[in-house]
Biotite code that builds the C-alpha atoms (Angstrom):
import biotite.structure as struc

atoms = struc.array([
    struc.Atom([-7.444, 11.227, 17.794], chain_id="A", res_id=1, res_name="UNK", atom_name="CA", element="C"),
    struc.Atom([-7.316, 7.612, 18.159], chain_id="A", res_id=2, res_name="UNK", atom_name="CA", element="C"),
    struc.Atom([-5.625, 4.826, 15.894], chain_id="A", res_id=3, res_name="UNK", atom_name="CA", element="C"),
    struc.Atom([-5.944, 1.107, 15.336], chain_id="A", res_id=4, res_name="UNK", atom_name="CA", element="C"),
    struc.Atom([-4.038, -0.959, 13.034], chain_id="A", res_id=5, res_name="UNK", atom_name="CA", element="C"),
    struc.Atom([-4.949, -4.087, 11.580], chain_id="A", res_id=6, res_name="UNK", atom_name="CA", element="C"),
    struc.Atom([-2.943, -6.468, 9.559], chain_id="A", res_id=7, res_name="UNK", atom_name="CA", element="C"),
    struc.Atom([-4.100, -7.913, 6.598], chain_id="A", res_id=8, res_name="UNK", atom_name="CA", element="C"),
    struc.Atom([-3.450, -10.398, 3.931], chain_id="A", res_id=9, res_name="UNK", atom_name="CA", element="C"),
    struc.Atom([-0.490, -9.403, 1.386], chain_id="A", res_id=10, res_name="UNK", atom_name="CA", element="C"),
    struc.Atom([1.491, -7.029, 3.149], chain_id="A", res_id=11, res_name="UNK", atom_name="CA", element="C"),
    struc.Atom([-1.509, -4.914, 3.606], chain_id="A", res_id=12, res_name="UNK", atom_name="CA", element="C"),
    struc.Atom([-2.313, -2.751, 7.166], chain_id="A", res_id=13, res_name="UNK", atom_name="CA", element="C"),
    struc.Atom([-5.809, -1.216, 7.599], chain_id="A", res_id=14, res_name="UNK", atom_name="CA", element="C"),
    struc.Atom([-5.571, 1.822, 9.780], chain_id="A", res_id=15, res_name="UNK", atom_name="CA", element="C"),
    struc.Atom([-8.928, 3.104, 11.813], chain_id="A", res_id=16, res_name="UNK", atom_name="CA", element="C"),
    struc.Atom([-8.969, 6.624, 12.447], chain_id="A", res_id=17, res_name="UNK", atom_name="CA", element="C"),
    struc.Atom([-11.151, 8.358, 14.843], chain_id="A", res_id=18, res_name="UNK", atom_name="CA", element="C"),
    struc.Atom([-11.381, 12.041, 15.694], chain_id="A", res_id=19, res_name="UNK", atom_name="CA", element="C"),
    struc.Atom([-13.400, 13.628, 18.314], chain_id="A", res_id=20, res_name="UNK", atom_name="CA", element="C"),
    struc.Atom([-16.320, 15.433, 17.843], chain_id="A", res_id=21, res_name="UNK", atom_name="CA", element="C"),
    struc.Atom([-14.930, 18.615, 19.087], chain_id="A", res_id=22, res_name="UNK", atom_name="CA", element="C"),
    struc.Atom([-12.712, 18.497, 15.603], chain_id="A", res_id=23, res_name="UNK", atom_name="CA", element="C"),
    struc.Atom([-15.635, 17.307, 13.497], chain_id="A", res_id=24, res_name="UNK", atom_name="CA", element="C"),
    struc.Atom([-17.783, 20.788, 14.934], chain_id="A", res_id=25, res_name="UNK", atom_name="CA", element="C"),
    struc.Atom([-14.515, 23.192, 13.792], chain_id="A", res_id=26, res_name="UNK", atom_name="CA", element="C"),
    struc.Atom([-14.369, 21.781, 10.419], chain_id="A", res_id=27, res_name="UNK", atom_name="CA", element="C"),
    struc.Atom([-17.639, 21.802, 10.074], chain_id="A", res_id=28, res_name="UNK", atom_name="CA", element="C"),
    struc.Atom([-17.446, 25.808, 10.649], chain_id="A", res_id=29, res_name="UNK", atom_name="CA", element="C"),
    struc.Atom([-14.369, 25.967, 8.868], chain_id="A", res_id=30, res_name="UNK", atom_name="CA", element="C"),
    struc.Atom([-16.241, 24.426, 5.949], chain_id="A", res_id=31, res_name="UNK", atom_name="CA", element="C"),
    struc.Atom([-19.188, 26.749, 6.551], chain_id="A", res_id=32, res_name="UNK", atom_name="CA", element="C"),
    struc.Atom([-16.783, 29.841, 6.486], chain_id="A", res_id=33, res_name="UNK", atom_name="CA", element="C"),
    struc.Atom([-15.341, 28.698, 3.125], chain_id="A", res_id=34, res_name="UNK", atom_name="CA", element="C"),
    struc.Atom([-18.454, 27.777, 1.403], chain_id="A", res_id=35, res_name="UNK", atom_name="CA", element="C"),
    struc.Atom([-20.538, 30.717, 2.367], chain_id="A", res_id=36, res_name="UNK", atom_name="CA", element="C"),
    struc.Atom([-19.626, 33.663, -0.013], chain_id="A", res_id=37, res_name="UNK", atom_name="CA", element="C"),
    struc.Atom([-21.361, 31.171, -2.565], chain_id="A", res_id=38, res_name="UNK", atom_name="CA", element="C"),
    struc.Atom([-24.496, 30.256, -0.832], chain_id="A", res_id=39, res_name="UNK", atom_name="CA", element="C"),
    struc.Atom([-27.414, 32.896, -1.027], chain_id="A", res_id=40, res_name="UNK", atom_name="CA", element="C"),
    struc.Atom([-31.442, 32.518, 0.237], chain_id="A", res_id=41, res_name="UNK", atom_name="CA", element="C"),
    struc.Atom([-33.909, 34.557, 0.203], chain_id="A", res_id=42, res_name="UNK", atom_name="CA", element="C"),
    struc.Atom([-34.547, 36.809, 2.320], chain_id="A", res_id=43, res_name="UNK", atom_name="CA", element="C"),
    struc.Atom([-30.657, 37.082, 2.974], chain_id="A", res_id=44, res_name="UNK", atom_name="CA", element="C"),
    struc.Atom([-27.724, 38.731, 1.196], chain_id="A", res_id=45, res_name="UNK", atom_name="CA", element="C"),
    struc.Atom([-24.998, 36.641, -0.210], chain_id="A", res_id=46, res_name="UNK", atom_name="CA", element="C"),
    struc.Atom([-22.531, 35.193, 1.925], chain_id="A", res_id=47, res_name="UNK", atom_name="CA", element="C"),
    struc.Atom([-24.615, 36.229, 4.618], chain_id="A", res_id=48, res_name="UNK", atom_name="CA", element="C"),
    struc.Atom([-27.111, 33.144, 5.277], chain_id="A", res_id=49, res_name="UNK", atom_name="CA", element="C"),
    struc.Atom([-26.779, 31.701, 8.809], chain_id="A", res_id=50, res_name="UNK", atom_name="CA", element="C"),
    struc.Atom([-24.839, 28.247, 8.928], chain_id="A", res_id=51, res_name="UNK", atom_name="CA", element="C"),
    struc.Atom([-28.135, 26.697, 10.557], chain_id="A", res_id=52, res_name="UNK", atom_name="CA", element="C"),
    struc.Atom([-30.349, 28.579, 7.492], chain_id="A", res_id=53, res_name="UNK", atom_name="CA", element="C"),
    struc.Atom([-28.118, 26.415, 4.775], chain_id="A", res_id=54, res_name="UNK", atom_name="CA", element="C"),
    struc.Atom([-28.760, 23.336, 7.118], chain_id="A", res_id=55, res_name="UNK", atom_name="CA", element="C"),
    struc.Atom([-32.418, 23.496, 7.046], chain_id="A", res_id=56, res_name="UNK", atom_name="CA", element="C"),
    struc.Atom([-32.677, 24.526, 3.733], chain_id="A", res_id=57, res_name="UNK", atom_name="CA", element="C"),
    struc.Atom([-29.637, 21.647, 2.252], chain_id="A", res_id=58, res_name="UNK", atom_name="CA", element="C"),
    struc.Atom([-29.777, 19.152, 4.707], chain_id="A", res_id=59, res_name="UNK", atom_name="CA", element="C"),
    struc.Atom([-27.531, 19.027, 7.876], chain_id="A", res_id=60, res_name="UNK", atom_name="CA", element="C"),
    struc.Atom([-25.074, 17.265, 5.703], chain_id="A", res_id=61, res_name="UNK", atom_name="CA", element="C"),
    struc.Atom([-24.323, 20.070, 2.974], chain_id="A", res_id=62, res_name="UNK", atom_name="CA", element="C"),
    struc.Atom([-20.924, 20.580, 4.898], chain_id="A", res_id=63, res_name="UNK", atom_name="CA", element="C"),
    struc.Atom([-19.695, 17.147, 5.317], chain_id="A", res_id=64, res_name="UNK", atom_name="CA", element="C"),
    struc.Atom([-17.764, 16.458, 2.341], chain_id="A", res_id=65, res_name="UNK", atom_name="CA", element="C"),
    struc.Atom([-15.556, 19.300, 2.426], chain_id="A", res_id=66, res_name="UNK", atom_name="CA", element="C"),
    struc.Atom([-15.442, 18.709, 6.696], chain_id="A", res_id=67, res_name="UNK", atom_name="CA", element="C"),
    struc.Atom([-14.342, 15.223, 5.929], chain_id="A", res_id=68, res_name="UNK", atom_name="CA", element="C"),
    struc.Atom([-11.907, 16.188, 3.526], chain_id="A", res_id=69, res_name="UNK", atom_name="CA", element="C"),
    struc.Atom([-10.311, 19.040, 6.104], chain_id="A", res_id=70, res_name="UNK", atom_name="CA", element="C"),
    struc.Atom([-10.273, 16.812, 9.155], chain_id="A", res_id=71, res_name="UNK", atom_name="CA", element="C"),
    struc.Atom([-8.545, 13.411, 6.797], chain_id="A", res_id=72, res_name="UNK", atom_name="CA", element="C"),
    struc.Atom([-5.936, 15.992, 5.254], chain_id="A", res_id=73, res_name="UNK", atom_name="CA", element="C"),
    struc.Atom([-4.870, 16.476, 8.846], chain_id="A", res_id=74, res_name="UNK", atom_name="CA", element="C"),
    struc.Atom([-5.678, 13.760, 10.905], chain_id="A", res_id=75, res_name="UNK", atom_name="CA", element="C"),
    struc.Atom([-4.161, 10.994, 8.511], chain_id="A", res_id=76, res_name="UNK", atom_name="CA", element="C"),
    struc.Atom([-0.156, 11.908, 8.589], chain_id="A", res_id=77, res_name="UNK", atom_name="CA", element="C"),
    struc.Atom([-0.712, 12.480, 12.229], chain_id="A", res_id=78, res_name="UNK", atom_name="CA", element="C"),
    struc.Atom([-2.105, 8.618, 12.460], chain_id="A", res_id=79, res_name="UNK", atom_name="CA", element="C"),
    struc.Atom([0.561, 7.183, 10.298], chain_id="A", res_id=80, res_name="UNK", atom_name="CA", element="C"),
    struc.Atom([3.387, 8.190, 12.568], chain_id="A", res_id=81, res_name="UNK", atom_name="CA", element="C"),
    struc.Atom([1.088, 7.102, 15.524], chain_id="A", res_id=82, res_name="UNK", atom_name="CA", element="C"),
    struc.Atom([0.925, 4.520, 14.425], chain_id="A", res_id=83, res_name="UNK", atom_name="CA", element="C"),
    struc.Atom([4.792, 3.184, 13.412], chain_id="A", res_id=84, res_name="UNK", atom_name="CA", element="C"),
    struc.Atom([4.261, 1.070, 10.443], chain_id="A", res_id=85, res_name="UNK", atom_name="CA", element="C"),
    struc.Atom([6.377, 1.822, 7.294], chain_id="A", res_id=86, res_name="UNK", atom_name="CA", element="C"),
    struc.Atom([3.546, 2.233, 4.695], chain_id="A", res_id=87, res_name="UNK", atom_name="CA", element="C"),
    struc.Atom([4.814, 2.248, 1.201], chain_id="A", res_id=88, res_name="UNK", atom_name="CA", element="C"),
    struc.Atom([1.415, 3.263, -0.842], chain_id="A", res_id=89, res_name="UNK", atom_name="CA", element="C"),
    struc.Atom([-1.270, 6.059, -1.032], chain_id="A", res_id=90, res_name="UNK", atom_name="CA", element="C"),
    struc.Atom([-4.051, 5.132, 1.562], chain_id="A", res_id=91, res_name="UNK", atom_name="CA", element="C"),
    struc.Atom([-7.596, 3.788, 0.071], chain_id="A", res_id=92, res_name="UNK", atom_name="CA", element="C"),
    struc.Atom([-9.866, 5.841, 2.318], chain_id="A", res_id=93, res_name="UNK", atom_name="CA", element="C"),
    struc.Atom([-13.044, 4.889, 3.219], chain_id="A", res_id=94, res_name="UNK", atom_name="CA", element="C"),
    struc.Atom([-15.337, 7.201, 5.250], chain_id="A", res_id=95, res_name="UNK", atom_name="CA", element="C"),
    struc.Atom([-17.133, 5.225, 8.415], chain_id="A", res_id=96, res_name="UNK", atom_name="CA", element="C"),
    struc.Atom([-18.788, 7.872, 10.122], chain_id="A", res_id=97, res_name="UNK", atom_name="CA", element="C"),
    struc.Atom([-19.469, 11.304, 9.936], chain_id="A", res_id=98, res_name="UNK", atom_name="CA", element="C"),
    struc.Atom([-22.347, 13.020, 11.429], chain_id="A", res_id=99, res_name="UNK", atom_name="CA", element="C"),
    struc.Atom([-22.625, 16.266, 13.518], chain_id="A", res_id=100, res_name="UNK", atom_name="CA", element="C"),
    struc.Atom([-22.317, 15.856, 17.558], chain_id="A", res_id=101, res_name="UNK", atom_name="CA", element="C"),
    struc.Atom([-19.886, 12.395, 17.037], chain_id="A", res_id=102, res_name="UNK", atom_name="CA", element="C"),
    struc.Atom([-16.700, 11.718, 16.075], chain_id="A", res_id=103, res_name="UNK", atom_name="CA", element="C"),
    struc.Atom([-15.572, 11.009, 12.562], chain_id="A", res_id=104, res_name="UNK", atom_name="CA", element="C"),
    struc.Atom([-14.187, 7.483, 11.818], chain_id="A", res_id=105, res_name="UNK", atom_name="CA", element="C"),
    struc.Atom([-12.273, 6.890, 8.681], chain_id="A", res_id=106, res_name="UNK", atom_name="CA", element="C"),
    struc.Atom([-10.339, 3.600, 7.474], chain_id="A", res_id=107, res_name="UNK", atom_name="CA", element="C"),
    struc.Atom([-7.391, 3.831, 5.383], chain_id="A", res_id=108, res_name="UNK", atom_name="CA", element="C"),
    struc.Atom([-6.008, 0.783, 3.671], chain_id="A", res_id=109, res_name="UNK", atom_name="CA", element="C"),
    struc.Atom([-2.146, 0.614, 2.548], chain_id="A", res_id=110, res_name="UNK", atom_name="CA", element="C"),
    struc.Atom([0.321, -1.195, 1.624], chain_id="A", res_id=111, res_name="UNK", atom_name="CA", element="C"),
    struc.Atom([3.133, -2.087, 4.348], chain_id="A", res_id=112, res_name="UNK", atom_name="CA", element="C"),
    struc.Atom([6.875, -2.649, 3.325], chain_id="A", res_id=113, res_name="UNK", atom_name="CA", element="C"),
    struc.Atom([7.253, -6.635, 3.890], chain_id="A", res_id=114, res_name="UNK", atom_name="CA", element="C"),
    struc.Atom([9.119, -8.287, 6.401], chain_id="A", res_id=115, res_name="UNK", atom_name="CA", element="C"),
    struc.Atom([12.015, -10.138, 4.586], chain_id="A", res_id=116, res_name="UNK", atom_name="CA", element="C"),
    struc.Atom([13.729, -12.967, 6.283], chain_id="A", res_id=117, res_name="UNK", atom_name="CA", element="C"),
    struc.Atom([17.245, -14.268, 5.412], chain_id="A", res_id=118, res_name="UNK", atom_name="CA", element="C"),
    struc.Atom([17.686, -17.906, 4.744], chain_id="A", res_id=119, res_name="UNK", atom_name="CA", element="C"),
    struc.Atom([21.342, -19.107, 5.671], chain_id="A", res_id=120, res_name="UNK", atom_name="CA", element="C"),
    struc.Atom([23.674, -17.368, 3.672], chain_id="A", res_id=121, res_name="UNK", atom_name="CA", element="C"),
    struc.Atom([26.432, -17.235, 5.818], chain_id="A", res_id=122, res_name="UNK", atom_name="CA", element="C"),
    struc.Atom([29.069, -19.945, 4.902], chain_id="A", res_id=123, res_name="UNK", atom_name="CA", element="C"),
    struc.Atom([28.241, -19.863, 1.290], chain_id="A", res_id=124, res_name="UNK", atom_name="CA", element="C"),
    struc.Atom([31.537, -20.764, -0.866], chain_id="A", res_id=125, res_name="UNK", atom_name="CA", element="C"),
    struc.Atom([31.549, -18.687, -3.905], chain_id="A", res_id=126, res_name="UNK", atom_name="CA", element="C"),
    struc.Atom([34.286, -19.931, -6.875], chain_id="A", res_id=127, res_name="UNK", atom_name="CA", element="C"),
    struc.Atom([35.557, -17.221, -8.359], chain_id="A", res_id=128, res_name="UNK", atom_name="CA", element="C"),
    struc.Atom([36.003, -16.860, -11.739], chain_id="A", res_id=129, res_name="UNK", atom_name="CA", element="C"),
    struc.Atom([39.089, -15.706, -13.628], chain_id="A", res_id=130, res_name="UNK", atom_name="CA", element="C"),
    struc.Atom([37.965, -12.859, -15.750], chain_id="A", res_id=131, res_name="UNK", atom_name="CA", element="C"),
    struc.Atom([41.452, -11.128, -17.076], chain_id="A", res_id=132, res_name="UNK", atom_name="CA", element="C"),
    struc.Atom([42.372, -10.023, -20.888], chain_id="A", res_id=133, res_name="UNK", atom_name="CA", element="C"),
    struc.Atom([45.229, -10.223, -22.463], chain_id="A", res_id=134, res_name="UNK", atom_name="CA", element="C"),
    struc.Atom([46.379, -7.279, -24.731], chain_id="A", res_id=135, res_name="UNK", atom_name="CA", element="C"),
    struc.Atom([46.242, -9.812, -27.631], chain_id="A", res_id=136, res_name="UNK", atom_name="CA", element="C"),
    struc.Atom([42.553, -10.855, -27.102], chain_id="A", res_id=137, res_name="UNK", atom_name="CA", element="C"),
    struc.Atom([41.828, -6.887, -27.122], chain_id="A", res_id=138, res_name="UNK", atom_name="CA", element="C"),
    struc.Atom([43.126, -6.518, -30.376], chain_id="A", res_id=139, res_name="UNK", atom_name="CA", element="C"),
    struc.Atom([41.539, -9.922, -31.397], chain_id="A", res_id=140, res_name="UNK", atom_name="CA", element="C"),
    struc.Atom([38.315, -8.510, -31.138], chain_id="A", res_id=141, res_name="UNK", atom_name="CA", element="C"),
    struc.Atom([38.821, -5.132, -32.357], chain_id="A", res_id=142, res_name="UNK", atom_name="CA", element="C"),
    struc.Atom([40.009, -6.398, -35.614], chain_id="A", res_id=143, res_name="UNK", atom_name="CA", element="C"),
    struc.Atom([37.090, -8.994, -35.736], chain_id="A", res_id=144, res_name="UNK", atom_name="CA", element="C"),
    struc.Atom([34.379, -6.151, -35.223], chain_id="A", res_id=145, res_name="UNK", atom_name="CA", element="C"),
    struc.Atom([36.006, -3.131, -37.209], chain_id="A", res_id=146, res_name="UNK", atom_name="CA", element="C"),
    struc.Atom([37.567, -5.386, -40.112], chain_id="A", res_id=147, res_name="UNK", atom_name="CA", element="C"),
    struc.Atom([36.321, -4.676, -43.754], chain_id="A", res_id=148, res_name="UNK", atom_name="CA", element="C"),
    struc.Atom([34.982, -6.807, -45.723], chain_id="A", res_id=149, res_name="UNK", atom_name="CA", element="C"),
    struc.Atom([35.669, -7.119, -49.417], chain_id="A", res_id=150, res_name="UNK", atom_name="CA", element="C"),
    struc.Atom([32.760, -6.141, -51.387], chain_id="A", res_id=151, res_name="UNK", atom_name="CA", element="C"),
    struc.Atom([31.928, -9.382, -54.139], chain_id="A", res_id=152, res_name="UNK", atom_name="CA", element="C"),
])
């Protein structure tokens, strides 16, 4: 697996992820296993149509989507700690290229925690401000806010 990281605008990062093909072939089956008790043909018994069968008869991209899905779920956490940026959102995930025999390339955009820099603050004088009560002003107040008054 392979990772690129490039900055955007806003405090955003755009991560490129690309896993080799070897991967893409063993999700591909893995998908295949998991999908197969629901595929029938005929001519075959349920759950028992050859993974090249489905492709002919589907398309060789029947198993992509849930190949995709596998290899992102496990590739992406991987890539984020790869690649040592402090991301702070869930990724927008954009699928580049998947196709059987190549790698599959995904982009993932998220939102970085922002660099903050410190103007002079050092030095600053700071009055403080007397803030002590008296017992009096205490009572003051209590009176003021719990006194009754005379119905007319």
């Amino acid at each position: 697996m392979s990772v690129q990281v490039e900055k955007l605008e806003k405090n955003m990062a755009k991560l490129t992820i690309e896993v080799p093909a070897e991967e893409v072939e063993k999700a591909l089956q893995a998908a295949y296993m998991k999908e197969k008790s629901k595929i029938s043909l005929p001519g075959f018994r349920k759950g028992k149509v050859p993974r090249n069968m489905i492709e002919k008869m589907y398309g060789p991209s029947v198993f992509y989507e849930e190949a995709a899905n596998t290899l992102m779920q496990d590739n992406y956490p991987a890539a984020v700690e790869e690649s040592g940026i402090d991301i702070v959102s869930r990724p927008t995930v954009d699928v580049v290229q998947i196709e059987k025999g190549k790698s599959f390339i995904f982009t993932a955009e998220v939102a970085v925690r922002p660099e903050v820099k410190l103007g002079k603050y050092l030095g600053v004088q700071v009055t403080k401000v007397d803030t002590t009560v008296t017992d009096e002003e205490v009572e003051e107040a209590l009176e003021k806010k719990y006194r009754k008054t005379p119905e007319p």
